[in-house]
Backbone as JSON, one array per atom type, in Angstrom:
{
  "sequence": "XXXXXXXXXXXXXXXXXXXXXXXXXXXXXXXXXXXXXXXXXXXXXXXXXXXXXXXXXXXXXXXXXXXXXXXXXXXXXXXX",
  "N": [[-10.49, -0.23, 22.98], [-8.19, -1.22, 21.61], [-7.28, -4.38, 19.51], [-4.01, -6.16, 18.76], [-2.73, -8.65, 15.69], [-1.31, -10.04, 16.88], [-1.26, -10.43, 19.92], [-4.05, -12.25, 20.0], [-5.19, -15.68, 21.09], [-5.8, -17.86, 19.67], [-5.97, -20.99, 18.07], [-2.84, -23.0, 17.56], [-1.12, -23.08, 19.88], [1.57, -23.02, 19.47], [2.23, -22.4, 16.78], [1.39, -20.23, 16.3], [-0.62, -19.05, 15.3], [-4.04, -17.68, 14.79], [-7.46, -18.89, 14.43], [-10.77, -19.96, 12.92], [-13.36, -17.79, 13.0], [-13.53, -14.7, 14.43], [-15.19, -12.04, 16.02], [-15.88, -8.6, 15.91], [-15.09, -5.24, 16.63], [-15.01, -3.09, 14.46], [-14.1, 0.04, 13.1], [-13.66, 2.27, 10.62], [-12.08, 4.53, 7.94], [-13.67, 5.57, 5.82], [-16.98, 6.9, 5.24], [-19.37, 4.09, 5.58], [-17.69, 2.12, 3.81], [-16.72, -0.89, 3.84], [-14.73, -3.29, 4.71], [-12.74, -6.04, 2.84], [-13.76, -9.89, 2.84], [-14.81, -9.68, 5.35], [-17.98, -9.78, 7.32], [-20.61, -8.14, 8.26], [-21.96, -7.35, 11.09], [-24.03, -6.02, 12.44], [-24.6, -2.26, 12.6], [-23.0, 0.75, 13.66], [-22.79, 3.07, 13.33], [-22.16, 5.12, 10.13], [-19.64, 5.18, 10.21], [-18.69, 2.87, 12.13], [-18.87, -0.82, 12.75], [-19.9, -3.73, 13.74], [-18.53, -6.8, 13.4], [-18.28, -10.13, 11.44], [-15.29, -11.96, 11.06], [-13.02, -14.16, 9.44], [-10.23, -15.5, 11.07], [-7.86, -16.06, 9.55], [-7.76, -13.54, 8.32], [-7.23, -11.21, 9.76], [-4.45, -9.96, 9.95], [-4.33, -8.43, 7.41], [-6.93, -7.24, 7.39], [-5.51, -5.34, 9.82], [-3.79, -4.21, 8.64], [-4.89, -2.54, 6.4], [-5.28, 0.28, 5.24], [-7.78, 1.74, 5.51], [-8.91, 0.8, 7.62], [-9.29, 2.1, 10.73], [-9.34, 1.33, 13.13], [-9.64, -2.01, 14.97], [-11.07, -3.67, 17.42], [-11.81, -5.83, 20.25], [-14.4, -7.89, 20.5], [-16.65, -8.11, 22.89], [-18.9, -9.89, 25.15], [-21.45, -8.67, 27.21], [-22.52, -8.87, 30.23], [-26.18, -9.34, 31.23], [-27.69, -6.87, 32.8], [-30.59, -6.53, 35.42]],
  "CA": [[-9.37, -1.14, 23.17], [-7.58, -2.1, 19.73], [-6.68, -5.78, 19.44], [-3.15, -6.68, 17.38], [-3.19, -10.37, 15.61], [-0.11, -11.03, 17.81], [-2.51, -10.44, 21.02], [-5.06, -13.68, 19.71], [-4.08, -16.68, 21.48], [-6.66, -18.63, 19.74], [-5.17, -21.71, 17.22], [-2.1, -23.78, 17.85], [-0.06, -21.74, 20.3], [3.08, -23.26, 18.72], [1.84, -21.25, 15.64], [0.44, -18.16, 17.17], [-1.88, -18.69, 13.97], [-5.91, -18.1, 14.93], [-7.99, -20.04, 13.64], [-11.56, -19.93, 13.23], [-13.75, -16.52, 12.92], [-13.2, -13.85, 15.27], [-15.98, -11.18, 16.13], [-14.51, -7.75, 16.08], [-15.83, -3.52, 16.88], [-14.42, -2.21, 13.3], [-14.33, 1.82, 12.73], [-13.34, 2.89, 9.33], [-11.97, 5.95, 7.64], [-14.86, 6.44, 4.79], [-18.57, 6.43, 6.03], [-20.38, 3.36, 4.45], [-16.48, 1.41, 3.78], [-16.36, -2.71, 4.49], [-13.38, -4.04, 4.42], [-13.31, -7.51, 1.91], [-13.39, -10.71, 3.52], [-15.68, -8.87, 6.7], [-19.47, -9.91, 7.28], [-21.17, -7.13, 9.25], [-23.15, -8.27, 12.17], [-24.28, -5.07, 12.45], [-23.74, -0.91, 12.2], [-23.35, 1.25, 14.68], [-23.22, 4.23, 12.59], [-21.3, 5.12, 9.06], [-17.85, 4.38, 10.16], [-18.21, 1.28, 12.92], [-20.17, -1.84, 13.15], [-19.3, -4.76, 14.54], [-18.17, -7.92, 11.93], [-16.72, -11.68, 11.88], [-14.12, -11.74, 10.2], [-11.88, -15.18, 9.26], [-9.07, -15.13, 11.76], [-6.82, -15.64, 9.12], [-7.46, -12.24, 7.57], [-6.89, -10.26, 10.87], [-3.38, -9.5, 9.39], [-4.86, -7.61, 6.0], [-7.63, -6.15, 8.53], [-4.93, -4.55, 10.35], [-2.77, -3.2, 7.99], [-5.65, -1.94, 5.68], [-5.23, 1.95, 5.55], [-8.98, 2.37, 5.75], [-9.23, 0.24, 9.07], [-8.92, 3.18, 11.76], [-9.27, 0.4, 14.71], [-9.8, -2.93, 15.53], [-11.17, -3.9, 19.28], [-12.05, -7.09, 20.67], [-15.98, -7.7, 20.89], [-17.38, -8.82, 24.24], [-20.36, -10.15, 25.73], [-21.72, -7.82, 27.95], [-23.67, -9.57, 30.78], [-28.02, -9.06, 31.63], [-28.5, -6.12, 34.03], [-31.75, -6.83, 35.87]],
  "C": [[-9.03, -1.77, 21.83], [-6.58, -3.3, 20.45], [-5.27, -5.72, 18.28], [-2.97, -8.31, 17.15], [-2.03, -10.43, 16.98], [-0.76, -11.19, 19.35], [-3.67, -11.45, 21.33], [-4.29, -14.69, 20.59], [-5.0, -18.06, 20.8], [-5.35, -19.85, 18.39], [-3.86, -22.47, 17.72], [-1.09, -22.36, 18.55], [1.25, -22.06, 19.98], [3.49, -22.26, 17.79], [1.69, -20.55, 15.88], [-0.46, -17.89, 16.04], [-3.52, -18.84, 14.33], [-6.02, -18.48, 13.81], [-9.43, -19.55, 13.88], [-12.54, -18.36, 12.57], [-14.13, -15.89, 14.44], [-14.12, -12.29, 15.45], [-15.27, -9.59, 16.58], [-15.73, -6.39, 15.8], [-14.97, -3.42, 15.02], [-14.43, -0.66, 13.03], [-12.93, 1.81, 11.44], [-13.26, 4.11, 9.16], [-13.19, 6.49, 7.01], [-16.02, 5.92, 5.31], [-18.84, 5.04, 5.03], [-18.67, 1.98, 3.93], [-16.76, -0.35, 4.33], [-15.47, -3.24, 3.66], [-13.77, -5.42, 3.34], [-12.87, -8.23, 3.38], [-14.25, -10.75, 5.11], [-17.2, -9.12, 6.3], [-19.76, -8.91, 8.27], [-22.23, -7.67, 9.9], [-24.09, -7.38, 11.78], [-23.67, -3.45, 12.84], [-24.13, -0.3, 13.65], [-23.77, 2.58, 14.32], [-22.28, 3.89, 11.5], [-19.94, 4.93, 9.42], [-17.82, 3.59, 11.41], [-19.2, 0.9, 12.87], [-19.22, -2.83, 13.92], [-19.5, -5.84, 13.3], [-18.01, -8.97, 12.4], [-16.04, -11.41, 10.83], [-13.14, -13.24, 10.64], [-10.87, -14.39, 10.12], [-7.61, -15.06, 10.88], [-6.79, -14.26, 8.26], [-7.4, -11.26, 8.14], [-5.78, -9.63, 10.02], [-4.02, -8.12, 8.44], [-5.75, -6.31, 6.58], [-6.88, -5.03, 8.78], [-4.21, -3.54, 9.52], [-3.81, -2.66, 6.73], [-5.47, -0.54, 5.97], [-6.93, 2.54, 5.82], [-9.53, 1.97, 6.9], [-8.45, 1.5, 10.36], [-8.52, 1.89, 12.93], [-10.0, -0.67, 14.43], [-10.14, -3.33, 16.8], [-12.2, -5.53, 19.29], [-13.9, -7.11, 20.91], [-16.09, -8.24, 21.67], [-18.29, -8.67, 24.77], [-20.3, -9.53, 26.85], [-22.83, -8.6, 28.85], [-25.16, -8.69, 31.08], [-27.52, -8.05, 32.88], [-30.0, -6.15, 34.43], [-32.27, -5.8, 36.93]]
}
């Protein structure tokens, strides 16, 4: 599921500007690639991990040519 900033509703919804840092799936074109501005939580393999990433640099994220996809990260509840 790829997220676009305009899709966030986080920050002043007057603005439609998030705010904050925003946890995010990442997949990249080149193995081994991190975007600037991107902390890696962790990898999943050579082209996705999962990141935060400043909400205000979603934009740059997106339109990066080496950013294949963007998707929303979510907590997955305990199976027991």
């Amino acid at each position: 599921m790829s997220i676009r900033i305009d899709d966030l509703k986080l920050g002043d919804p007057e603005q439609r500007t998030p705010t904050g840092t925003v946890q995010v799936i990442v997949k990249v074109r080149n193995a081994g690639y991190v975007p600037p501005a991107v902390t890696i939580r962790a990898r999943i393999d050579e082209h996705i991990f999962t990141a935060d990433v400043p909400a205000g640099e979603l934009p740059q994220l997106e339109s990066n040519p080496q950013v294949v996809s963007i998707a929303a990260n979510k907590k997955l509840r305990i199976i027991e």
